[in-house]
C-alpha positions as CSV (number, residue, x, y, z in Angstrom):
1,X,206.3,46.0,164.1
2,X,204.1,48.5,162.8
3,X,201.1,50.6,163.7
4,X,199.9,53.6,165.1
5,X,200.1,55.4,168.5
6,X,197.8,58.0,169.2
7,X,198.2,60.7,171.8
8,X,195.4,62.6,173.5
9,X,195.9,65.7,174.9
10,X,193.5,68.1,176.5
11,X,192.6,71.8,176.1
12,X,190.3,72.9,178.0
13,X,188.3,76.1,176.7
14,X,185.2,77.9,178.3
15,X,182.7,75.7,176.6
16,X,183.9,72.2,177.0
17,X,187.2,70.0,176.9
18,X,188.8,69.3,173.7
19,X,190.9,66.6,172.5
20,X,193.9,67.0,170.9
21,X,196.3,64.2,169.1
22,X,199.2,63.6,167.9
23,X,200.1,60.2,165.8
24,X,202.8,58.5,166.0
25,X,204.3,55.4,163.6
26,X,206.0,52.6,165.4
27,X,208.7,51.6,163.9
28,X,211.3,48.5,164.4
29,X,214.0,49.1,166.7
30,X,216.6,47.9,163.8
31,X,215.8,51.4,162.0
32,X,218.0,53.3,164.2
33,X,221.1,51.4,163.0
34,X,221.2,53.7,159.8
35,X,221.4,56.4,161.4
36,X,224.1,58.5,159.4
37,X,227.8,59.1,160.2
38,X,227.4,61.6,162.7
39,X,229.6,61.3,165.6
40,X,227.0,60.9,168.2
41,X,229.7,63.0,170.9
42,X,229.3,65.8,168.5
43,X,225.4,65.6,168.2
44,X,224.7,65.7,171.9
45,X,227.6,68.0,173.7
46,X,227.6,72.0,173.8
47,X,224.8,74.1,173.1
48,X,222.5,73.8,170.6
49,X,220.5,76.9,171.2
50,X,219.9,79.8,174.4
51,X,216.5,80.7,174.8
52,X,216.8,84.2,177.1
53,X,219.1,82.8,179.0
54,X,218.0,79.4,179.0
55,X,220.1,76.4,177.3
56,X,218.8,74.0,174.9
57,X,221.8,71.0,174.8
58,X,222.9,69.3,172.0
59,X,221.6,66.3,173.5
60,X,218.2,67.9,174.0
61,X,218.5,68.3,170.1
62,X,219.3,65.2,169.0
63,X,217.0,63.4,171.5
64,X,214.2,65.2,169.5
65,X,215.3,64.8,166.5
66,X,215.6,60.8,167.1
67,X,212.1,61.1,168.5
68,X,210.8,63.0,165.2
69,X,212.4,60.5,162.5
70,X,210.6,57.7,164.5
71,X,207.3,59.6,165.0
72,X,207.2,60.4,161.7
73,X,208.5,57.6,159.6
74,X,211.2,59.5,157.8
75,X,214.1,58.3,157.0
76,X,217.3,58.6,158.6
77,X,219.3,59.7,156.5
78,X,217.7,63.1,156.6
79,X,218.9,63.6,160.3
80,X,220.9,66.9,159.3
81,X,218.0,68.2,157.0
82,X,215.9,68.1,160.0
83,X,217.2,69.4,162.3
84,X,216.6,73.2,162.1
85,X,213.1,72.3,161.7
86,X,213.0,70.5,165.3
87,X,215.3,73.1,167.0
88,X,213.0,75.8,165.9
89,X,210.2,73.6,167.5
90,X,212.1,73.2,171.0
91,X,212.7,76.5,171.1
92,X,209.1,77.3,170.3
93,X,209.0,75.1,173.6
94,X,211.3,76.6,175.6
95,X,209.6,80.1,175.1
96,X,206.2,78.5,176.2
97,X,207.6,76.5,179.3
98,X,209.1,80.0,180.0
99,X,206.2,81.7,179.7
100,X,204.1,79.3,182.1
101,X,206.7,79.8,184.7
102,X,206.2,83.6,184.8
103,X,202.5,82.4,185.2
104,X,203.5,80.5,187.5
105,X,201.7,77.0,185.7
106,X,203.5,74.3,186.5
107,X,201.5,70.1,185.1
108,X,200.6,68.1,187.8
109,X,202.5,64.9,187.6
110,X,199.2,62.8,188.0
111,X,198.0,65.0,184.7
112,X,200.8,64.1,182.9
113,X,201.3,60.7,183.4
114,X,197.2,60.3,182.7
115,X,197.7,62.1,179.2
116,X,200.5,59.1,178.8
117,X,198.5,56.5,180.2
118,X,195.8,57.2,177.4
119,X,198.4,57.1,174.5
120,X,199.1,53.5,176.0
121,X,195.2,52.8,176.7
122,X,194.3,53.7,173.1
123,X,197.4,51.6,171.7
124,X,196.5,48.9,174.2
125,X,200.0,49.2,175.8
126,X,199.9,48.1,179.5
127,X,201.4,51.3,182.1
128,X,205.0,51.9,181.5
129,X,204.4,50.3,178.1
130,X,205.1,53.9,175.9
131,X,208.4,54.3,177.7
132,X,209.1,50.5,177.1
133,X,208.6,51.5,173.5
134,X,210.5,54.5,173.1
135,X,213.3,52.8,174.9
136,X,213.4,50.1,172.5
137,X,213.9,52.2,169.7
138,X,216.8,53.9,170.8
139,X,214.3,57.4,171.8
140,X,215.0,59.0,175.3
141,X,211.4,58.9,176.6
142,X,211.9,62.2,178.4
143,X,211.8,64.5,174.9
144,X,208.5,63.1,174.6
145,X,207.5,63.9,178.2
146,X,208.9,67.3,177.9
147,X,206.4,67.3,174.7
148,X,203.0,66.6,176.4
149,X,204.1,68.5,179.3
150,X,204.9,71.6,177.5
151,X,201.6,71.0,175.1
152,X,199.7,70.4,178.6
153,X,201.2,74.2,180.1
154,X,200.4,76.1,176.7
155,X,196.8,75.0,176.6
156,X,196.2,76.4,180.2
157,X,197.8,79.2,179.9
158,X,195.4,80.0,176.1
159,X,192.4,78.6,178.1
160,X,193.2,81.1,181.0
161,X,193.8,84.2,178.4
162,X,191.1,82.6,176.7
163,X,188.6,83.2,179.1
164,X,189.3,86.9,178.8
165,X,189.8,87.6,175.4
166,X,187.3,85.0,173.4
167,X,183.7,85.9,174.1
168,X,181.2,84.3,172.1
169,X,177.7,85.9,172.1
170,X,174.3,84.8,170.9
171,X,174.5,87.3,167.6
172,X,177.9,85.9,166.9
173,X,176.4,82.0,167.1
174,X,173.4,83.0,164.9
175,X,175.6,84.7,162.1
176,X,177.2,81.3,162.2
177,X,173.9,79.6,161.9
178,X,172.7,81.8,159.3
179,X,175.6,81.5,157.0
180,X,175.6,77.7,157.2
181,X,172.3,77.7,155.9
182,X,173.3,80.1,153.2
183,X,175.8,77.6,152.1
184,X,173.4,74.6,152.1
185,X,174.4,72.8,148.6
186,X,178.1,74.2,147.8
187,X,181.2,72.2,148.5
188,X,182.7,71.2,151.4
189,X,185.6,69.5,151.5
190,X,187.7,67.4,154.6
191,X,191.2,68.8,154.6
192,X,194.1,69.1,156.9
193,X,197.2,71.4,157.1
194,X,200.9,72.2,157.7
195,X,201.2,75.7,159.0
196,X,204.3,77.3,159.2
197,X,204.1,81.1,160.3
198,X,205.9,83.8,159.6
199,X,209.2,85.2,161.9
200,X,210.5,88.3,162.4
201,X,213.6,85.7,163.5
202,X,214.1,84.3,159.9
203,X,213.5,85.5,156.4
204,X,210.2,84.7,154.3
205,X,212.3,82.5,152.4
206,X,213.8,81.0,154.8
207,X,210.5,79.4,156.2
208,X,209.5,78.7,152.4
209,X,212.2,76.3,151.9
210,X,211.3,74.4,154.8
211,X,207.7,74.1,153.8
212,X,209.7,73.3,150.6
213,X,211.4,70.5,152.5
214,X,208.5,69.1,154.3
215,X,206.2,69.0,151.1
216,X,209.5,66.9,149.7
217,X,209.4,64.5,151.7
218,X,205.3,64.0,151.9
219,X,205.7,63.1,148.4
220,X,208.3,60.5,148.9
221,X,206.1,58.9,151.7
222,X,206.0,60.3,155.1
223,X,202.8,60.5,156.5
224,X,201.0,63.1,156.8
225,X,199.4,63.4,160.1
226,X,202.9,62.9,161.9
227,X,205.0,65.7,159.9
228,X,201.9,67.9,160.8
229,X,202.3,67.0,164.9
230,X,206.2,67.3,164.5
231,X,206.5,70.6,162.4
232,X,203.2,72.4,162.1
233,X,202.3,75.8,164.2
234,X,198.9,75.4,164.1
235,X,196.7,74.4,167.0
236,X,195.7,71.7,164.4
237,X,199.1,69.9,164.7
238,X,197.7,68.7,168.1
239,X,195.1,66.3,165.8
240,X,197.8,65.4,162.8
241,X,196.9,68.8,161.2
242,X,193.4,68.1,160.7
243,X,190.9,70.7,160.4
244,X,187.2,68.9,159.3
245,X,185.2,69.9,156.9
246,X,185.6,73.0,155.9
247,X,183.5,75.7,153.8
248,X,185.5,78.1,151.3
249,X,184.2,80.9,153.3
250,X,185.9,79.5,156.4
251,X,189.4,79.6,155.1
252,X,191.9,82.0,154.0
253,X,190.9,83.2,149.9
254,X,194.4,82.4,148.5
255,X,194.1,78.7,149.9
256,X,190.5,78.5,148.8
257,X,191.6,79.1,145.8
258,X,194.1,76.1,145.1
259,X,191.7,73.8,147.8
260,X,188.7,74.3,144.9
261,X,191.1,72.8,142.2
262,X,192.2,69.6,144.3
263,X,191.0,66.2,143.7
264,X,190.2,64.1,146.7
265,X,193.6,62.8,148.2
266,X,195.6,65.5,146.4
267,X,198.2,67.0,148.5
268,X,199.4,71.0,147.5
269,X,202.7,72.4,147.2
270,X,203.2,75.7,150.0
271,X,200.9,77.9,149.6
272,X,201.5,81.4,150.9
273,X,198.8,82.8,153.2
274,X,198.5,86.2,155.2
275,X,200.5,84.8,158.4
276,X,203.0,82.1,156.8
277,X,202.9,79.1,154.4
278,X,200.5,76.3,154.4
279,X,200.5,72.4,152.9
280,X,197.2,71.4,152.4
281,X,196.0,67.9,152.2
282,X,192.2,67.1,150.8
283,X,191.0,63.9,152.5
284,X,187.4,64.4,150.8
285,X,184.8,66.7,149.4
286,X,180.9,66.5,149.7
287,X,178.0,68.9,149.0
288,X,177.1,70.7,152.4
289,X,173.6,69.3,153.3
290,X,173.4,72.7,155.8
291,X,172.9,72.1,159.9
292,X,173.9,68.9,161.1
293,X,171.0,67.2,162.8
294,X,173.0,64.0,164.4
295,X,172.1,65.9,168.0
296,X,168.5,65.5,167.4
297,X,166.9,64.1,170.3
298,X,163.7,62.3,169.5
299,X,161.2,59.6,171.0
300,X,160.4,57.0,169.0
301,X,158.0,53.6,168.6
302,X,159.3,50.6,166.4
303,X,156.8,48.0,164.9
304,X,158.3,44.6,164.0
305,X,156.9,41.8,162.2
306,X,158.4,38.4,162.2
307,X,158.8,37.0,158.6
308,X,159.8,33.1,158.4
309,X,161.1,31.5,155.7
310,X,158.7,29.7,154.1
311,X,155.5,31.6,154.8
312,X,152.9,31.2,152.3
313,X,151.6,33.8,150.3
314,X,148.4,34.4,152.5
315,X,150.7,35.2,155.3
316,X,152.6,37.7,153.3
317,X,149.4,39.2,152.1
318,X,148.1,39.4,155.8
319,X,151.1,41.3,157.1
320,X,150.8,43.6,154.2
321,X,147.3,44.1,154.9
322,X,147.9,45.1,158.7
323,X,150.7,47.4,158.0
324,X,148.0,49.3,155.5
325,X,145.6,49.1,158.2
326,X,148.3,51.0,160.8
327,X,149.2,53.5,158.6
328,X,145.5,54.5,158.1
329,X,144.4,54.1,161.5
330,X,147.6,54.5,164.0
331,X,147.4,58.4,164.3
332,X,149.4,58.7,167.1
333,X,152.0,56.3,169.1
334,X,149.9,55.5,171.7
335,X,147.3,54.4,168.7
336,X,149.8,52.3,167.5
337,X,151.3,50.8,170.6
338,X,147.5,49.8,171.4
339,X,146.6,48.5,167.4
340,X,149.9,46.7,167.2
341,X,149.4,45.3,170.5
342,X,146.5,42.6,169.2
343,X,148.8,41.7,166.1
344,X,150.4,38.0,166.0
345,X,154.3,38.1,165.5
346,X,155.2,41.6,166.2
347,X,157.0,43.4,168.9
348,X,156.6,46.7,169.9
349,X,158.9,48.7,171.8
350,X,159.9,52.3,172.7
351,X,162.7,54.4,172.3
352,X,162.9,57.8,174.4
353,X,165.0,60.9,174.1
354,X,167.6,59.2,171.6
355,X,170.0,61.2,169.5
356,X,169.2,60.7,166.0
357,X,173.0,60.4,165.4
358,X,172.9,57.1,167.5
359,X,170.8,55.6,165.5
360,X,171.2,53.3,162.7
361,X,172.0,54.8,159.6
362,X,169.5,52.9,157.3
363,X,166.6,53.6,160.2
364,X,168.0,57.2,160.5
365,X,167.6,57.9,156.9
366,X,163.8,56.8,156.9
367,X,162.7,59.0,159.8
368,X,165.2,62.1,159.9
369,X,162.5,64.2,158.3
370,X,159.6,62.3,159.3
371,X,156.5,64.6,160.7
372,X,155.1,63.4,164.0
373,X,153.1,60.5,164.4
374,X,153.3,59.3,161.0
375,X,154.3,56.0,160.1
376,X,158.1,55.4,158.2
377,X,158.2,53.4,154.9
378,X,159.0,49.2,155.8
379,X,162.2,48.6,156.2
380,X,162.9,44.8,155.3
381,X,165.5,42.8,157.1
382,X,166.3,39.2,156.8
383,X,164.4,38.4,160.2
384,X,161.4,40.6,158.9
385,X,160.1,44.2,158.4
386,X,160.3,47.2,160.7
387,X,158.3,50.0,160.8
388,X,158.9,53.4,163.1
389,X,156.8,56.1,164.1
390,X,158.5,59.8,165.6
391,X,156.7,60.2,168.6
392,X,158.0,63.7,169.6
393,X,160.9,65.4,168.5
394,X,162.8,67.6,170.9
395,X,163.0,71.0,169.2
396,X,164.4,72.9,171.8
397,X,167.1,70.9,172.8
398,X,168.2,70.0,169.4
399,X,168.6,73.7,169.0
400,X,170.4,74.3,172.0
401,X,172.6,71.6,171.4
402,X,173.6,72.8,168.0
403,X,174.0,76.2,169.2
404,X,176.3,75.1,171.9
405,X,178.3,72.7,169.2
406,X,178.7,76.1,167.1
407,X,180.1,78.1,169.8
408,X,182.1,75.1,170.2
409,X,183.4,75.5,166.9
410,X,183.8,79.4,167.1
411,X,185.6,79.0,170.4
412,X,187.8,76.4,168.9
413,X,189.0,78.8,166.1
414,X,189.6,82.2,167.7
415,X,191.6,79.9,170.3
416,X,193.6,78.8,167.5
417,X,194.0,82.8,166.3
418,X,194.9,83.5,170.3
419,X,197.7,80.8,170.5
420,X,199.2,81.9,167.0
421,X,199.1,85.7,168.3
422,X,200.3,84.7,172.1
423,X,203.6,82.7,170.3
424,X,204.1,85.1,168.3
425,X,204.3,88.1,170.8
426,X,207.0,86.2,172.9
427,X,209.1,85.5,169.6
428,X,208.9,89.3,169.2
429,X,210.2,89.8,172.2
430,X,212.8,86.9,173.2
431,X,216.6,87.1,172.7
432,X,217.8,83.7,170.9
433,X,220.9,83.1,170.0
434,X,221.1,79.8,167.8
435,X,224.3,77.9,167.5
436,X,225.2,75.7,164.7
């Protein structure tokens, strides 16, 4: 069996709930019967790691690590190559479960099992159906329970400090605005990441040769978005290290750099950045075309004229001759509504307060810059011909939307910045002692 399981996770921010996910390959159960030679007593008994004074098991490590080949597609064999990559990720863990007990966060149960209940809605599993699955392969379901849950206890606890620390005022928005418009015409491109940061804990070297590893292993077929949910430090990982489309101004200059010379679908070795090493993947690039207007909120009239096969010419001419007489005479929508009203084979109807990114994209290119009350071009479809007048647009509330989806945006990145910083501060400060 094959496919894709997609995991949504919330984070909630002062502005509005975002989704974060994480996918995940399903594989057949057979693949765990190559696992190599390990003797699985040895995998799973003593201690693997101790966190201040907290015990990650062998068993906790080797659950994960089971639980990462699958969710990733890799390939068994490359159990032991792995596996300081995943126990620096539980104990990434540990610290932040840690840290939400002295905050004294704990998950509800009923928000946990509805973050699991979505995976299964979205994969059209029935309840129970992920742990059914996991089980199947050979995975201990509770390493990926103790996953959501500790993603679930992190994002409260940056959405709490959040609420202190990341303020986003109307200059701030505007800048934003300002130098989007600025940038109307130069590349963007869709790319997504692998970030691994820098540790006082390990040398610079050390975390290159596991971005090293990880790029490896990318070019020999693992898939992206998984190694990016399994391994990347970024609050990206949470949507298979995705990050939209970006400008060049957005993003750190020595990874602009090498992002400008990649071809659509190229993937880059590490690249070293201020605050650790970074894969990049380029999905796609387009010309920025400056605001998006898809939150747009107009009202709108559509004329439509039956055309049957067969018609003669004088018909054809007739129709022709009526849609000249509109466009002259139909100065307003209420003018139209009334003309079109005493015309044989049309319909008229009305559209109010729609977003122009919910509508058709072959009607939304004909009236996205079409002044008031002015008739569209015909647009011709095997049933007949459509025209469509803009009745009012909404101004204000395009604006605030857009203003709001901004601060969205900004929120979403200094978040990010906060999480990195927040980890970061209780590495500085926590006693590990890793045993191998």
């Amino acid at each position: 069996m094959s496919g894709a399981i997609i995991v949504d996770m919330f984070f909630k921010i002062p502005v509005r709930n975002l989704i974060h996910s994480i996918a995940v390959a399903v594989l057949s159960a057979g693949v765990w019967l190559g696992l190599p030679n390990i003797s699985l007593a040895q995998q799973i008994q003593g201690i693997a790691a101790i966190v201040n004074n907290e015990i990650i098991t062998g068993y906790d490590l080797n659950a994960r690590i089971r639980f990462t080949l699958f969710s990733s597609g890799l390939s068994p064999d490359l159990y032991k190559r792995i596996a300081p990559q995943v126990l620096g990720t539980l104990i990434d863990e540990k610290l932040k479960l840690q840290e939400a007990a002295r905050k004294k966060i704990r998950v509800p149960h009923k928000d946990l099992q509805r973050a699991i209940r979505s995976v299964e809605q979205r994969n059209k599993l029935p309840p129970g159906g992920m742990v059914k699955l996991l089980e199947s392969n050979g995975i201990d379901p509770a390493t990926f329970e103790r996953q959501v849950e500790t993603d679930l206890a992190w994002n409260s606890i940056v959405q709490i400090e959040g609420r202190h620390r990341i303020h986003i005022d109307e200059e701030t928005i505007q800048d934003a605005i300002n130098l989007i418009n600025a940038n109307k015409g130069k590349p963007e491109y869709l790319a997504a990441e692998i970030f691994l940061a820098y540790d006082r804990s390990k040398p610079e070297a050390e975390v290159k040769q596991v971005a090293d590893r990880l790029f490896d292993q990318l070019k020999n077929g693992a898939r992206f978005p998984a190694l990016a949910s399994s391994f990347s430090q970024s609050a990206s990982a949470a949507n298979g290290g995705s990050l939209g489309w970006l400008r060049i101004d957005q993003i750190d200059p020595d990874l602009a750099e090498v992002l400008q010379q990649m071809k659509r679908g190229d993937l880059s070795r590490p690249v070293r950045g201020t605050d650790g090493y970074y894969i990049l993947f380029l999905r796609n690039k387009r010309v920025a075309k400056g605001l998006e207007q898809s939150e747009a909120s107009i009202d709108l009239l559509q004329l439509f004229l039956r055309v049957n096969a067969g018609d003669p010419e004088e018909t054809e001419q007739a129709r022709q001759a009526n849609l000249t007489y509109l466009k002259e005479n139909a100065k307003d929508c209420a003018a139209l509504s009334q003309l079109a009203g005493k015309l044989k084979s049309s319909k008229i109807g009305t559209v109010e307060d729609i977003k122009l990114g919910d509508i058709a994209a072959n009607i939304r290119e004909k009236i996205a810059n079409l002044p008031e009350n002015q008739l569209s071009e015909t647009l011709r479809t095997s049933a007949g011909m459509l025209v469509v007048m803009v009745c009012k647009r909404h101004t204000e509330k395009t604006q605030t939307a857009i203003r709001n989806r901004i601060a969205e945006n900004l929120a979403r990145e200094r978040a990010d910045l906060l999480s990195r910083r927040m980890l970061r501060d209780l590495k500085r400060v926590a006693v590990v002692e890793i045993r191998r």
